[in-house]
C-alpha positions as CSV (number, residue, x, y, z in Angstrom):
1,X,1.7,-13.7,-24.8
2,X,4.1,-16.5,-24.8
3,X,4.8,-17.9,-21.8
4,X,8.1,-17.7,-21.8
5,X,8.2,-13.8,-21.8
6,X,4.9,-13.8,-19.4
7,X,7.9,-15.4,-16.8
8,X,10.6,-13.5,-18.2
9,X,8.8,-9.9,-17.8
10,X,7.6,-10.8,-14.6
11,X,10.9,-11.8,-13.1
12,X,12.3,-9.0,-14.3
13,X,9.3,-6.4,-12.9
14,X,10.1,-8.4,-9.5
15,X,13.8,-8.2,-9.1
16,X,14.1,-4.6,-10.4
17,X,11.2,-2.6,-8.7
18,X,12.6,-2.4,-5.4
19,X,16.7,-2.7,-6.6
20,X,18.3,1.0,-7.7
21,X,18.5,-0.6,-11.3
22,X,15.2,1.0,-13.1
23,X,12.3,-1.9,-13.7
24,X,11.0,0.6,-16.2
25,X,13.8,0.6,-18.0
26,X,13.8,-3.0,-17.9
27,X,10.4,-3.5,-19.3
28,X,11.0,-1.2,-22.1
29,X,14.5,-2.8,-23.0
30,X,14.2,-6.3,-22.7
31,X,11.2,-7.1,-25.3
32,X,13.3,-4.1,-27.4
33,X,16.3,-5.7,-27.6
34,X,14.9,-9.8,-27.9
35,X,12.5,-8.5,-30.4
36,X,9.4,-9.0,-28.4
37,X,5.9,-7.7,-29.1
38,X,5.1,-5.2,-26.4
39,X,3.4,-7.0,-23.6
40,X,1.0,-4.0,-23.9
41,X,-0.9,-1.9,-21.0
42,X,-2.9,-4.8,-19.0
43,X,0.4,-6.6,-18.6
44,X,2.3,-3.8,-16.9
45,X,-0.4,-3.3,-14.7
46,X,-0.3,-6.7,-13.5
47,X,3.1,-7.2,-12.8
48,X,3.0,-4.2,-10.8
49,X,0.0,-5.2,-8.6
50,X,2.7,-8.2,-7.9
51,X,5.3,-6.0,-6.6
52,X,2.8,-4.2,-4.3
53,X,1.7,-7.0,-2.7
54,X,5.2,-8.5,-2.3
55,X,5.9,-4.8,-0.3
56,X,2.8,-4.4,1.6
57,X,3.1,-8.6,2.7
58,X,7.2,-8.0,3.8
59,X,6.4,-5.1,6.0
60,X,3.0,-5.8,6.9
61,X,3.4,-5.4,10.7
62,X,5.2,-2.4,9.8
63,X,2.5,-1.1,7.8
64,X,0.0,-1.5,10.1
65,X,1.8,-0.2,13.3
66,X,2.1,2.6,11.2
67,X,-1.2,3.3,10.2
68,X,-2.4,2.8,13.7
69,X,0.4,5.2,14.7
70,X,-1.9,7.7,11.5
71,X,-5.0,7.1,12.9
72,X,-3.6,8.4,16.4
73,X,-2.2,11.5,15.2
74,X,-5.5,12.2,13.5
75,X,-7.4,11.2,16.4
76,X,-5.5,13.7,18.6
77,X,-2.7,11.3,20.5
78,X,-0.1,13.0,19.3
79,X,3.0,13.1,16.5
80,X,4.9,10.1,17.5
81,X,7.7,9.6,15.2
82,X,5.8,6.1,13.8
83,X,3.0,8.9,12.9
84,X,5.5,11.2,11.1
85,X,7.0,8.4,8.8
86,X,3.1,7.3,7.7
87,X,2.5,11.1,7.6
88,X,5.9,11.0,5.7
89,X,4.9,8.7,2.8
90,X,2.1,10.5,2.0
91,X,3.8,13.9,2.3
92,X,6.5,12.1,-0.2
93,X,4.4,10.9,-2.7
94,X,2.5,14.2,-3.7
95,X,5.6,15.3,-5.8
96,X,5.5,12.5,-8.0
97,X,2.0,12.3,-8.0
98,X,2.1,16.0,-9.3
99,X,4.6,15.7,-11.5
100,X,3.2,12.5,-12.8
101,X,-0.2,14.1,-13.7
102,X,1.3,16.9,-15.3
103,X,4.0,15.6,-18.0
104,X,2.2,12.0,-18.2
105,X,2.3,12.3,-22.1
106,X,5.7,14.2,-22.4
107,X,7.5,11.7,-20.4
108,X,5.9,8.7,-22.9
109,X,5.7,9.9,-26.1
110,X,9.6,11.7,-25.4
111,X,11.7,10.2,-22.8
112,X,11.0,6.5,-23.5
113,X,14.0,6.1,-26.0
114,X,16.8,3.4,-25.2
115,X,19.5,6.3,-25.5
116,X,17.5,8.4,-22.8
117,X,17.8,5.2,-20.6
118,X,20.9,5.1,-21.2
119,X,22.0,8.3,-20.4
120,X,20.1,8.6,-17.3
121,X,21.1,4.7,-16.4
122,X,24.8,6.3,-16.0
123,X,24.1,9.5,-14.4
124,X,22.2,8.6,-11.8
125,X,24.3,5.3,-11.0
126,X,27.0,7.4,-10.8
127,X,25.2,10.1,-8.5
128,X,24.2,6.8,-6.0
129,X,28.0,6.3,-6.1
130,X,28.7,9.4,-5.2
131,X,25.8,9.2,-2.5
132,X,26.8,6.2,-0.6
133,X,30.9,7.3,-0.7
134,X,29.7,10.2,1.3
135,X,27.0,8.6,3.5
136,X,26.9,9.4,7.4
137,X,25.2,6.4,7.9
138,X,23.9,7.4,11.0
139,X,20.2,8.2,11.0
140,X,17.0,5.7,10.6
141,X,13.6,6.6,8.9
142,X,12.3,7.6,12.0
143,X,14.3,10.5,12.4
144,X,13.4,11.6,9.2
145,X,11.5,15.1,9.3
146,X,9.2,17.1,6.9
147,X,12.1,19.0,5.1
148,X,13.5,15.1,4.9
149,X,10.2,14.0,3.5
150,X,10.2,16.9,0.7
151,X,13.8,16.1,-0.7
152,X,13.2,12.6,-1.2
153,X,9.7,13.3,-2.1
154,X,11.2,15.6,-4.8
155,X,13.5,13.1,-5.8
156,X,11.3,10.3,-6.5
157,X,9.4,12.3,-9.0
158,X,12.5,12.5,-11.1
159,X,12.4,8.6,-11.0
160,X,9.3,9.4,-13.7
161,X,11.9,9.9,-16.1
162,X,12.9,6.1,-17.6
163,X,16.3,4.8,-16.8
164,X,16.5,6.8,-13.6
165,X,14.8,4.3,-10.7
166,X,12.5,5.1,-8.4
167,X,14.5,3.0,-5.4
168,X,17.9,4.3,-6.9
169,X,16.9,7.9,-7.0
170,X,15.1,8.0,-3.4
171,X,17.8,5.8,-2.0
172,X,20.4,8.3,-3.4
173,X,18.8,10.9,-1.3
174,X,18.4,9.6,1.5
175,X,22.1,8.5,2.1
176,X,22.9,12.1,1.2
177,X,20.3,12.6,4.3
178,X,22.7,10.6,6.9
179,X,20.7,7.6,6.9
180,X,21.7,4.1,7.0
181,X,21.6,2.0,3.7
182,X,19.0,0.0,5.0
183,X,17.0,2.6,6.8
184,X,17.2,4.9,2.8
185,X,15.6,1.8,1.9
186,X,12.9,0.8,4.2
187,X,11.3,4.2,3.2
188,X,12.5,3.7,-0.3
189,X,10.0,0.4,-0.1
190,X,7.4,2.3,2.0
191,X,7.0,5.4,-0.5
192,X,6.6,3.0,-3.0
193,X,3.5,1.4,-2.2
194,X,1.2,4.7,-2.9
195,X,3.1,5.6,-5.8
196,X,2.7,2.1,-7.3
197,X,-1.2,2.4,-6.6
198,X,-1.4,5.8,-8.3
199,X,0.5,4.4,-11.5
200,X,-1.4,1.2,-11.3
201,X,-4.7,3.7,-11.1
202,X,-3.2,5.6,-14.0
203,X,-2.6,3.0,-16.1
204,X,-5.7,0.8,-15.3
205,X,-7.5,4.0,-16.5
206,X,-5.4,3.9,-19.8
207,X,-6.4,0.2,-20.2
208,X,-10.0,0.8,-19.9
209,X,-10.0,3.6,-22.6
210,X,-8.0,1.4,-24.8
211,X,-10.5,-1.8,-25.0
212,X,-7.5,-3.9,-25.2
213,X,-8.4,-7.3,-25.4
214,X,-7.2,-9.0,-22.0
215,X,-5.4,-12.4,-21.4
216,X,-6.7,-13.3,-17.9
217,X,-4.2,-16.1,-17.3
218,X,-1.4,-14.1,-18.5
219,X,-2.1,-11.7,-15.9
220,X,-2.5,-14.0,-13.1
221,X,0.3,-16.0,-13.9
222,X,2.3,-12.5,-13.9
223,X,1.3,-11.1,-11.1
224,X,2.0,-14.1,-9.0
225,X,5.4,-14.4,-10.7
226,X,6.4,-10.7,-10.2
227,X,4.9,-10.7,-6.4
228,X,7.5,-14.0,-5.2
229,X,10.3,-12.5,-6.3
230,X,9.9,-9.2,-5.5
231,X,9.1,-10.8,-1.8
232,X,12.8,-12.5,-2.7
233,X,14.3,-9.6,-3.9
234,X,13.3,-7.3,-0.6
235,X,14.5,-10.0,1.9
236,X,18.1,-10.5,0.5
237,X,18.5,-6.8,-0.7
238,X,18.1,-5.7,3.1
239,X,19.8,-8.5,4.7
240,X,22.9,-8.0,2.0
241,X,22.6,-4.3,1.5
242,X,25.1,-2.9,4.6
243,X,27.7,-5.4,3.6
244,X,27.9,-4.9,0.3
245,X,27.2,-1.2,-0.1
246,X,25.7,0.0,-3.4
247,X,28.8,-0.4,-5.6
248,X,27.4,-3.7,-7.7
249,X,24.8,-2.1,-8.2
250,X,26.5,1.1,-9.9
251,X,28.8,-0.9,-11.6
252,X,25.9,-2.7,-13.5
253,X,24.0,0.4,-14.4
254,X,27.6,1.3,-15.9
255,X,28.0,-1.4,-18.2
256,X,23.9,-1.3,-18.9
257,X,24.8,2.4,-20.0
258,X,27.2,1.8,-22.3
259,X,26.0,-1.7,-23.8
260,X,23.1,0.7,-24.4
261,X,25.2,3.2,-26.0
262,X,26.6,0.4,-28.3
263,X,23.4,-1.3,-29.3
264,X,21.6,1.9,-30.3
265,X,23.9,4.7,-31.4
């Protein structure tokens, strides 16, 4: 790979991941459109294991107060509501993971198209609209409850379909939940991390099978890209997000839609 598009790819795969916006979408469309080769399997993996660690490092004392808060519950201490949320990503990972393992190849080999992103670029923008014009606003994650956990656990596997976004999607439902825009997004981030392990898994697996010949520096060079500004992206998307609502971002997956539309009917 160039290294041009090894800094491109990875900025985008860092600023999209955790933004309602669709970094699928985006790695599919930009070397589409610039008439890039693909960037192939081992890249995409990389650039995601940069967005995990840019999560797992910004809430890293939330992580592990969490899993501390798991382990007590296990051990017999009690549900606290720390112990519910990490009970609460994993509950809200297994439909994704399901649905994932089921239509793997139908969602690849049929949904990949720029008009599908296209279409679901609009519709769901327009749904998180919809979402945070009617938000309540008044809960955080740690009122969330099982039934909670299922609904946006739901929702996030529709994020499997390109153009949708996983943040967009989950953060759609959880303002339709009552919760705050930031609080929709800190378990937005936190139900990312196993679902970015799984597809990292899932993909890894792919690689393997594939014997694609791997560009080691490429990959480093991504990974570290993609995992600073991810870290950048988080930081200012939470400290920005209550003032500024979710309207730019609707707008842009608007005029992403259509310039979609334009370029490929």
């Amino acid at each position: 790979m160039e290294i041009a598009h090894i800094i491109w790819l990875a900025l985008v795969q860092g600023l999209t991941e955790f933004l309602p916006v669709s970094s699928s979408a985006h790695l599919i469309l930009v070397p589409s459109l610039l008439n890039w080769p693909d960037q192939g399997l081992a890249f995409d993996v990389a650039v995601h294991l940069g967005t995990l660690i840019a999560v797992v490092a910004y809430f890293r004392k939330d992580i592990i107060n969490l899993f501390i808060a798991w382990i007590g519950s296990i051990k017999g201490n009690g549900m606290t509501p720390e112990a519910r949320l990490a009970w609460g990503v994993i509950v809200g990972s297994i439909p994704a993971a399901f649905v994932g393992l089921l239509f793997k190849d139908v969602i690849e080999v049929y949904l990949r198209s720029p008009l599908v992103i296209a279409t679901t670029t609009i519709i769901f923008g327009l749904l998180l609209w919809f979402a945070d014009k009617r938000a309540k606003l008044k809960r955080d994650e740690l009122s969330l409850g099982w039934q909670d956990f299922l609904v946006i656990g739901a929702a996030q596997a529709m994020a499997l379909v390109p153009g949708t976004s996983r943040s967009g999607i989950t953060i759609t439902a959880g303002l339709l939940l009552g919760l705050t825009r930031e609080a929709a997004a800190r378990y937005s981030f936190f139900l990312s991390i196993p679902i970015i392990v799984l597809s990292g898994l899932s993909v890894t697996g792919d690689l393997v099978s594939s014997n694609e010949a791997v560009d080691w520096n490429a990959l480093l060079l991504g990974t570290v890209i993609a995992a600073i500004s991810a870290f950048i992206c988080i930081h200012f998307f939470l400290a920005l997000i209550n003032r500024m609502g979710m309207l730019p971002f609707v707008i842009y997956r608007l005029f992403l839609g259509v310039l979609l539309f334009a370029v490929f009917l």
